[in-house]
PyMOL commands that place a pseudoatom at each C-alpha (Angstrom):
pseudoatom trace, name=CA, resn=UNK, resi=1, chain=A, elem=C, hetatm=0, pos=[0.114, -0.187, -1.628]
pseudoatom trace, name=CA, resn=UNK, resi=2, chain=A, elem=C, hetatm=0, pos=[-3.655, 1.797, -0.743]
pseudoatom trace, name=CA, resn=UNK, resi=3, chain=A, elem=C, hetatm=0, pos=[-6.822, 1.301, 0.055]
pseudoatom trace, name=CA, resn=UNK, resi=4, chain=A, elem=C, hetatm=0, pos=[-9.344, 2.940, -1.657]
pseudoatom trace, name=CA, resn=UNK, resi=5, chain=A, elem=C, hetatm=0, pos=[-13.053, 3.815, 0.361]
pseudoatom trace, name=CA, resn=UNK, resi=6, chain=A, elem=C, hetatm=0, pos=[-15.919, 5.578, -0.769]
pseudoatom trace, name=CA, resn=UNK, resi=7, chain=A, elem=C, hetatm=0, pos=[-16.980, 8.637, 1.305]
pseudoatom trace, name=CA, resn=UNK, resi=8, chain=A, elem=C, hetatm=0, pos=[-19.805, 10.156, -0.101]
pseudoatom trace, name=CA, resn=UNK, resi=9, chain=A, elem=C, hetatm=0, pos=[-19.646, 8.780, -3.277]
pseudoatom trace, name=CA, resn=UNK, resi=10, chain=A, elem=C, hetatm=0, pos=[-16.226, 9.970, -3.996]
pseudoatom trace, name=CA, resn=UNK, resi=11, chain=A, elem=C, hetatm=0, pos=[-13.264, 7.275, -4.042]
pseudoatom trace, name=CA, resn=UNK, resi=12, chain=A, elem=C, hetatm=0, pos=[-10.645, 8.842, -1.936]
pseudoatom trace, name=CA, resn=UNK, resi=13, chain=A, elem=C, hetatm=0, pos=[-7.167, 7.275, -0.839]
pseudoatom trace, name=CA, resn=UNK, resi=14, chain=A, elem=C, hetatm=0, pos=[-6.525, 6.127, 2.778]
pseudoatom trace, name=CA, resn=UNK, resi=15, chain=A, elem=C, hetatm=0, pos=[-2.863, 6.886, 4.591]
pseudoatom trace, name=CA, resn=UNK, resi=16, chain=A, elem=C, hetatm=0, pos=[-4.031, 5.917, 7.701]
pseudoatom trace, name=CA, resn=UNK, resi=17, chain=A, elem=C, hetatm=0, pos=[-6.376, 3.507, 9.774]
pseudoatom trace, name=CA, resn=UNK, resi=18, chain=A, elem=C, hetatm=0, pos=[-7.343, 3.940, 12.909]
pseudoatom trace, name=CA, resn=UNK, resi=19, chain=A, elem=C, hetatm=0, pos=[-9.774, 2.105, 15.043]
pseudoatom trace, name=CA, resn=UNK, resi=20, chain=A, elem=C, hetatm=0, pos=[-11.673, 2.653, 18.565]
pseudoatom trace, name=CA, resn=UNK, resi=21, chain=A, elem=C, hetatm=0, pos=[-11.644, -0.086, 21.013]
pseudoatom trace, name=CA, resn=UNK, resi=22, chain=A, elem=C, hetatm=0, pos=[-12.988, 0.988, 24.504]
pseudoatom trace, name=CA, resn=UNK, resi=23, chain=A, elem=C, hetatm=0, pos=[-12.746, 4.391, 23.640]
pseudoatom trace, name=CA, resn=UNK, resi=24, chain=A, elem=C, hetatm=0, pos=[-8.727, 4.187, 23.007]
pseudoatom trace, name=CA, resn=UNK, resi=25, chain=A, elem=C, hetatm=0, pos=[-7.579, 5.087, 19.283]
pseudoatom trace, name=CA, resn=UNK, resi=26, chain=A, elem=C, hetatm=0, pos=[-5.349, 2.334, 18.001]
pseudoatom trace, name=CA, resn=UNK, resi=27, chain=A, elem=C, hetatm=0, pos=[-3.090, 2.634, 14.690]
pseudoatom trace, name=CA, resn=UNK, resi=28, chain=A, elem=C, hetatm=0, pos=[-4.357, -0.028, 11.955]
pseudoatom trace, name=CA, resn=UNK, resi=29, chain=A, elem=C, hetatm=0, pos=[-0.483, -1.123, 10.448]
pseudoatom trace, name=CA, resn=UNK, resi=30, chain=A, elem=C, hetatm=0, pos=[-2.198, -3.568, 8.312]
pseudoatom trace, name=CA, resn=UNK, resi=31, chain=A, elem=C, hetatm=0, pos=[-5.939, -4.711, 6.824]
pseudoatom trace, name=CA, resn=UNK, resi=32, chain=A, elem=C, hetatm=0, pos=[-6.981, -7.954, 5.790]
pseudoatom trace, name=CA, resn=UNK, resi=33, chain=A, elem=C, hetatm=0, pos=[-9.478, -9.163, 3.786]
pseudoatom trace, name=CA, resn=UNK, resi=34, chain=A, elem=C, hetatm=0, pos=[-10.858, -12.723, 3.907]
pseudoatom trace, name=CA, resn=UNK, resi=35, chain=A, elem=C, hetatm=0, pos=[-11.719, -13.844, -0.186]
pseudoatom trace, name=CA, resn=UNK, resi=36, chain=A, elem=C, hetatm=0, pos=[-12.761, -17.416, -0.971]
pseudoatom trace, name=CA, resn=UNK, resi=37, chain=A, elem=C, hetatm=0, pos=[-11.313, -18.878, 2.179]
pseudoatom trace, name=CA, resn=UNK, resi=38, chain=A, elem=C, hetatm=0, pos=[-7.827, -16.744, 1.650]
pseudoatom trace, name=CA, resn=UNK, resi=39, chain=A, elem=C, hetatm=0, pos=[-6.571, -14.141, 4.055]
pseudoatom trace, name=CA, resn=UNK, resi=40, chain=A, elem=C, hetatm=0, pos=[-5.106, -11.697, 1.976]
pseudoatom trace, name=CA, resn=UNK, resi=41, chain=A, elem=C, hetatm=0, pos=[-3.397, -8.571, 3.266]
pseudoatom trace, name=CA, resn=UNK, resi=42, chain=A, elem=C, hetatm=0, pos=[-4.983, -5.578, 1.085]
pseudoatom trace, name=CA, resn=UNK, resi=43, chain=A, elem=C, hetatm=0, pos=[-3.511, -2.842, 2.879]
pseudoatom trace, name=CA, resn=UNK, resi=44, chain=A, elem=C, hetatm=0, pos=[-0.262, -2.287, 5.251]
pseudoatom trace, name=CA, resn=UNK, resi=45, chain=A, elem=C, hetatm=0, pos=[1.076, 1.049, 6.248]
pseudoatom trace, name=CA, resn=UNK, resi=46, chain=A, elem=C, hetatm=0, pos=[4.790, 0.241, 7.417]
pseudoatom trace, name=CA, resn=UNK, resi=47, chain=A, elem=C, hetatm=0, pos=[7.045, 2.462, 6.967]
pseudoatom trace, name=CA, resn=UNK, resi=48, chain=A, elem=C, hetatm=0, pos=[9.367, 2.714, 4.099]
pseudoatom trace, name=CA, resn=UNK, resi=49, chain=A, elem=C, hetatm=0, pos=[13.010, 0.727, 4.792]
pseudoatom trace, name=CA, resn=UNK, resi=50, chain=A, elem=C, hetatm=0, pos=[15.888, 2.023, 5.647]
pseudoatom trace, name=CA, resn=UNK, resi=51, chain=A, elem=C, hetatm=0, pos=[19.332, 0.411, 5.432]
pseudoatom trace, name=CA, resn=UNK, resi=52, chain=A, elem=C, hetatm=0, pos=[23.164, 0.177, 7.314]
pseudoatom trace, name=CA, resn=UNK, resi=53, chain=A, elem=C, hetatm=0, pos=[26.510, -1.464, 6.454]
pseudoatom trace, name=CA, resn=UNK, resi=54, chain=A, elem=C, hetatm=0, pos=[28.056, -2.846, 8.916]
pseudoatom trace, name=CA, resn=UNK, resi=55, chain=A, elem=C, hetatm=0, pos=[30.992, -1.659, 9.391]
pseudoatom trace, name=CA, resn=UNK, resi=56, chain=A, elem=C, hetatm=0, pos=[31.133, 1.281, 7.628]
pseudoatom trace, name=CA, resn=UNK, resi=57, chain=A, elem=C, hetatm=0, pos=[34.424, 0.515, 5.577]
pseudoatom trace, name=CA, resn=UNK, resi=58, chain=A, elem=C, hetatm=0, pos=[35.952, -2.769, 4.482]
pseudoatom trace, name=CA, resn=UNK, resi=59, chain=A, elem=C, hetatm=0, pos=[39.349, -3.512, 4.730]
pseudoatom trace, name=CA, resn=UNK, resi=60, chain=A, elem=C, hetatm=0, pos=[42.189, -6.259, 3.601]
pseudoatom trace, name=CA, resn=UNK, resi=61, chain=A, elem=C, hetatm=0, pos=[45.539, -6.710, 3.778]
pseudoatom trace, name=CA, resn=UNK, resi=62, chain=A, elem=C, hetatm=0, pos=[47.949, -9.279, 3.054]
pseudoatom trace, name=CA, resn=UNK, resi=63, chain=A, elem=C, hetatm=0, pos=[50.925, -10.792, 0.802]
pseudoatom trace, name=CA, resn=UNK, resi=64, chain=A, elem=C, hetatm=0, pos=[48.494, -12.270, -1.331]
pseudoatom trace, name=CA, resn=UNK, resi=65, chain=A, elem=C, hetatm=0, pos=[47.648, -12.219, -5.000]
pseudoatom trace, name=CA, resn=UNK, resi=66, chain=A, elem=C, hetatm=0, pos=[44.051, -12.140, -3.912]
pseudoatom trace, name=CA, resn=UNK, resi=67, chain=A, elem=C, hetatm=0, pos=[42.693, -10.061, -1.158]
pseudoatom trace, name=CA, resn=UNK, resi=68, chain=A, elem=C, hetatm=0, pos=[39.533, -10.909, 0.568]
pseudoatom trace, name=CA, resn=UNK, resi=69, chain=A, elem=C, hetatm=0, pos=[37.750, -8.579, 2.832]
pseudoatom trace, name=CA, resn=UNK, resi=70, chain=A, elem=C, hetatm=0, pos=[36.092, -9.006, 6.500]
pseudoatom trace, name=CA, resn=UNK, resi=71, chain=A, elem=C, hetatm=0, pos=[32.856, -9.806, 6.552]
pseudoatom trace, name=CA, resn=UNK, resi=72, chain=A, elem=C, hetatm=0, pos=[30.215, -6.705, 6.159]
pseudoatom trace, name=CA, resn=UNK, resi=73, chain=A, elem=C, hetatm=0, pos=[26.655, -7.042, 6.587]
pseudoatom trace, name=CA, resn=UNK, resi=74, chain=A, elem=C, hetatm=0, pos=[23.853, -5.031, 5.122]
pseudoatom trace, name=CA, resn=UNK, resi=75, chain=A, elem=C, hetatm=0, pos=[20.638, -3.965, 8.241]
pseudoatom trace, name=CA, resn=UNK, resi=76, chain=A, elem=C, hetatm=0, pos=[16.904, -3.080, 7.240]
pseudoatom trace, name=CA, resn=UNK, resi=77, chain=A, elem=C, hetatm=0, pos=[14.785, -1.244, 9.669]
pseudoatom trace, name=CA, resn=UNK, resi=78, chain=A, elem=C, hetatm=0, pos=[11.071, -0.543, 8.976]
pseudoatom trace, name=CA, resn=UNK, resi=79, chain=A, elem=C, hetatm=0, pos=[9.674, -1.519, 5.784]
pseudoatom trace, name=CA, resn=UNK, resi=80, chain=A, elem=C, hetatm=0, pos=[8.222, -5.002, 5.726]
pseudoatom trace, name=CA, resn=UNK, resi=81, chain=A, elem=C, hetatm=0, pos=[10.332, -8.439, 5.814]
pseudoatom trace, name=CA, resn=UNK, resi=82, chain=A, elem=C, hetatm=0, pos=[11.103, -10.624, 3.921]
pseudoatom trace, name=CA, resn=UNK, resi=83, chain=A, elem=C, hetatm=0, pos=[14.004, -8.660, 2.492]
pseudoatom trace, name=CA, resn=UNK, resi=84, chain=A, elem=C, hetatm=0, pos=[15.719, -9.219, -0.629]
pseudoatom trace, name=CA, resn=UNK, resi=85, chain=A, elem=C, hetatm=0, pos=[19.300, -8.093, -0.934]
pseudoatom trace, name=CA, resn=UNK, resi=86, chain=A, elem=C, hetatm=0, pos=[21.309, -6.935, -4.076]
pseudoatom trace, name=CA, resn=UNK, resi=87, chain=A, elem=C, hetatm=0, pos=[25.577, -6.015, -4.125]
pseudoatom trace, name=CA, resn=UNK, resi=88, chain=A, elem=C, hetatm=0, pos=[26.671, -4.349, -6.918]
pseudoatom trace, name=CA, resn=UNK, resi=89, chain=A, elem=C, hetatm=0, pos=[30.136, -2.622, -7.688]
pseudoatom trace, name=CA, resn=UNK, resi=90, chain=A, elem=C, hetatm=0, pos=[29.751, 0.822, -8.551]
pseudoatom trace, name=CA, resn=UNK, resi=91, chain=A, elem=C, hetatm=0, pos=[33.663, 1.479, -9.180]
pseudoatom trace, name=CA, resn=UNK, resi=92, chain=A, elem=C, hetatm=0, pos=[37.187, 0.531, -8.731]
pseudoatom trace, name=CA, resn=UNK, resi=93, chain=A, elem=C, hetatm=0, pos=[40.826, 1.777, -9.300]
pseudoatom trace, name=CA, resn=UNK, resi=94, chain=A, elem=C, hetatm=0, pos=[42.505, -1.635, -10.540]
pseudoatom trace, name=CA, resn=UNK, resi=95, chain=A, elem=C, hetatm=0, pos=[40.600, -4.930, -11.661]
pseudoatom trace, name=CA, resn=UNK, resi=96, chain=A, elem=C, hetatm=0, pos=[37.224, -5.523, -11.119]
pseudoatom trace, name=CA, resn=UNK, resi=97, chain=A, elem=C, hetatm=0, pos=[36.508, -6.365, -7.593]
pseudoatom trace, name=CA, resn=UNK, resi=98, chain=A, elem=C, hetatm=0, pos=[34.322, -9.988, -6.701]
pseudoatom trace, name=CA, resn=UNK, resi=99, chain=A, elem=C, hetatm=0, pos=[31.357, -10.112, -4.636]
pseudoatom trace, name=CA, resn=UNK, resi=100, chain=A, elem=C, hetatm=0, pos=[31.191, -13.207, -2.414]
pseudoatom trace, name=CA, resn=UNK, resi=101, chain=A, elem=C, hetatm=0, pos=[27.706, -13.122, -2.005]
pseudoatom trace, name=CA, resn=UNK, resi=102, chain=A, elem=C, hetatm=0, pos=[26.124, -10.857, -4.047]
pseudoatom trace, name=CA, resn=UNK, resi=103, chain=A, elem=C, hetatm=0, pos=[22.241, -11.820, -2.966]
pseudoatom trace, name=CA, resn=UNK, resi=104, chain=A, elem=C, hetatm=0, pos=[22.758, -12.604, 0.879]
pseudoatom trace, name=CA, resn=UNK, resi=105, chain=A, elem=C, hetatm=0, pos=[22.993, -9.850, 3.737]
pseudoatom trace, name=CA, resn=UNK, resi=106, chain=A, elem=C, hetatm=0, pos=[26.430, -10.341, 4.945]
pseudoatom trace, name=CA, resn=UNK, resi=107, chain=A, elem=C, hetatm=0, pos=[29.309, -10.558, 2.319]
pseudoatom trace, name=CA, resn=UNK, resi=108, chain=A, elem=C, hetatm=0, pos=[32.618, -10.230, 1.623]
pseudoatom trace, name=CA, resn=UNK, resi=109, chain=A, elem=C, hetatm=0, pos=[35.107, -8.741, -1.067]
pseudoatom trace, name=CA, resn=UNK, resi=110, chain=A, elem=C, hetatm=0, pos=[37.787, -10.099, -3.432]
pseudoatom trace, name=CA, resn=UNK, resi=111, chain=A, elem=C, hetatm=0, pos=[40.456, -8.076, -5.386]
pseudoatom trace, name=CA, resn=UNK, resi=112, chain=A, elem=C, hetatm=0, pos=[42.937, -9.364, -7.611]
pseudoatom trace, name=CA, resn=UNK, resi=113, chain=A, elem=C, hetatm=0, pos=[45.809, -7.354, -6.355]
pseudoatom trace, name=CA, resn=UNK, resi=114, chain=A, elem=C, hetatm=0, pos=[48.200, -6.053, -9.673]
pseudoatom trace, name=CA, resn=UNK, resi=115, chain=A, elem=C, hetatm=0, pos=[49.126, -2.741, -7.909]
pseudoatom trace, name=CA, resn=UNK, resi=116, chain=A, elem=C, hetatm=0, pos=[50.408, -2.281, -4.428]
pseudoatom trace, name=CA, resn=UNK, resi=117, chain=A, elem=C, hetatm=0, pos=[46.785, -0.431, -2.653]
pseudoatom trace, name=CA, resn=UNK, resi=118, chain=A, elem=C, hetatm=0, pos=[43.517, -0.324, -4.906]
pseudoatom trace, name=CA, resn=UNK, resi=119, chain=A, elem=C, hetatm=0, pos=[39.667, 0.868, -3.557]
pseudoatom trace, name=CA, resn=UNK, resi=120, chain=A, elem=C, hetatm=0, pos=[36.260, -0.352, -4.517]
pseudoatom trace, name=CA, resn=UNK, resi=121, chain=A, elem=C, hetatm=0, pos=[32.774, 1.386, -3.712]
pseudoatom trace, name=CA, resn=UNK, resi=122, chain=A, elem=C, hetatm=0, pos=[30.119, -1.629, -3.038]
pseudoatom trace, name=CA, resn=UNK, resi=123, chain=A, elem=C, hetatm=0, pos=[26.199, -0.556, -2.752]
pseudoatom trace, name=CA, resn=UNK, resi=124, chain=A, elem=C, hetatm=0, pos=[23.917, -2.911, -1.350]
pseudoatom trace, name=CA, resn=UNK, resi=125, chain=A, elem=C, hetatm=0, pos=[20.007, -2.564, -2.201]
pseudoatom trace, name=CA, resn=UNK, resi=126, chain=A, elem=C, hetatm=0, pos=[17.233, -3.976, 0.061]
pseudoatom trace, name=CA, resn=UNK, resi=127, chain=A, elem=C, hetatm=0, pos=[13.586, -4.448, -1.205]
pseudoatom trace, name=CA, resn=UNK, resi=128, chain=A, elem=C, hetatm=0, pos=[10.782, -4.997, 1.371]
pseudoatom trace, name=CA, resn=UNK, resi=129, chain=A, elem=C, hetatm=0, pos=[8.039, -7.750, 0.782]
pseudoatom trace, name=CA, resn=UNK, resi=130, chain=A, elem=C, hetatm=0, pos=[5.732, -4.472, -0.810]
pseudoatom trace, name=CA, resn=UNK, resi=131, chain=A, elem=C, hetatm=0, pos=[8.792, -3.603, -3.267]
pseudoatom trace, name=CA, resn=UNK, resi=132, chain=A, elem=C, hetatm=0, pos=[9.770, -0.775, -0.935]
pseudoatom trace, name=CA, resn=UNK, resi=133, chain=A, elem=C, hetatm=0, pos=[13.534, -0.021, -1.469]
pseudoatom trace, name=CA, resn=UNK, resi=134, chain=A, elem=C, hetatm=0, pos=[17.076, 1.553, 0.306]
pseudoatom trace, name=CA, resn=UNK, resi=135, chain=A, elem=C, hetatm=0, pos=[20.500, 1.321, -0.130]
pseudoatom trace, name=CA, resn=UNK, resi=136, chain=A, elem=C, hetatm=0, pos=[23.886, 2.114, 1.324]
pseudoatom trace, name=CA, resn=UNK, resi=137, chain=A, elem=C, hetatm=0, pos=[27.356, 2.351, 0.181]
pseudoatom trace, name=CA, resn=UNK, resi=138, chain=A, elem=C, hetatm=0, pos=[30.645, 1.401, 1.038]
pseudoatom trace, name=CA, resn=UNK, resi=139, chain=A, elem=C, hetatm=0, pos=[34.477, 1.674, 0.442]
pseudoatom trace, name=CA, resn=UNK, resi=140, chain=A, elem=C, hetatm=0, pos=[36.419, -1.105, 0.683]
pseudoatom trace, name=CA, resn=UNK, resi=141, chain=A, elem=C, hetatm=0, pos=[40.241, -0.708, 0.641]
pseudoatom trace, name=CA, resn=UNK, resi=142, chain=A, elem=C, hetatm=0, pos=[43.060, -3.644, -0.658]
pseudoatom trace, name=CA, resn=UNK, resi=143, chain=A, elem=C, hetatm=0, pos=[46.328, -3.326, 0.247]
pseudoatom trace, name=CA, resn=UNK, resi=144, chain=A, elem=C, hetatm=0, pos=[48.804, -5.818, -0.374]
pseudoatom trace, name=CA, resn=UNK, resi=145, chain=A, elem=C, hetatm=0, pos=[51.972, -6.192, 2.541]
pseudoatom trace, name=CA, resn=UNK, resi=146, chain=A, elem=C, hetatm=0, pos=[55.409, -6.647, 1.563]
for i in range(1, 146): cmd.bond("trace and resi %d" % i, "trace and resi %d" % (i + 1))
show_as sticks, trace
zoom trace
């Protein structure tokens, strides 16, 4: 999102806002605007999100049919919350992996387990309040135990 001022006639796009207040500069992260009784935010400079999975692979092992994974959990930093949160499947070696909770932060994997070890690559996608977006992979491995 931008703001838009006039400087000499000329529209021009703002990156940055700054203000003086008793002759210290201060960074402006977001403007407001007050419109028929109705603060509305017309301006925010946050930074774009980043993202981290938590941890980094996903594991499960058992005698099962099923296999479920640990829990992993998905970590913004900068943009601006709320987040949404998106899991997809990007591949897998055997049958189609299950997402436990495909629109929360923290979730967990199933596999149907018809060979003895099978992997699946997860990616999770976070959008930011201003439709800023990042994702991250990961790897999660099944292995069934004789």
């Amino acid at each position: 999102m931008g703001i838009i001022v006039r400087a000499g006639g000329a529209p021009r796009a703002v990156a940055a806002i700054t203000v003086r207040v008793g002759g210290i500069e201060r960074a402006v992260r977001t403007a407001r605007l007050m419109a028929g009784g109705t603060l509305r935010t017309v301006w925010t400079s946050a930074p774009p999100p980043s993202l981290a999975i938590s941890p980094a692979y996903a594991f499960a092992f058992g005698a099962g049919f099923v296999l479920t994974t640990g829990t992993v959990t998905a970590t913004p930093t900068g943009g601006t919350a709320p987040y949404t949160y998106v899991w997809t499947i990007l591949s897998w070696d055997d049958t189609e992996p299950v997402i436990t909770s495909p629109t929360f932060a923290s979730t967990r994997f199933s596999q149907p387990m018809l060979s003895d070890a099978t992997t699946a690559t997860f990616r999770c996608t976070v959008t930011d309040s201003l439709g800023n977006t990042a994702s991250d992979d990961i790897i999660a491995t099944f292995s069934r135990l004789y």
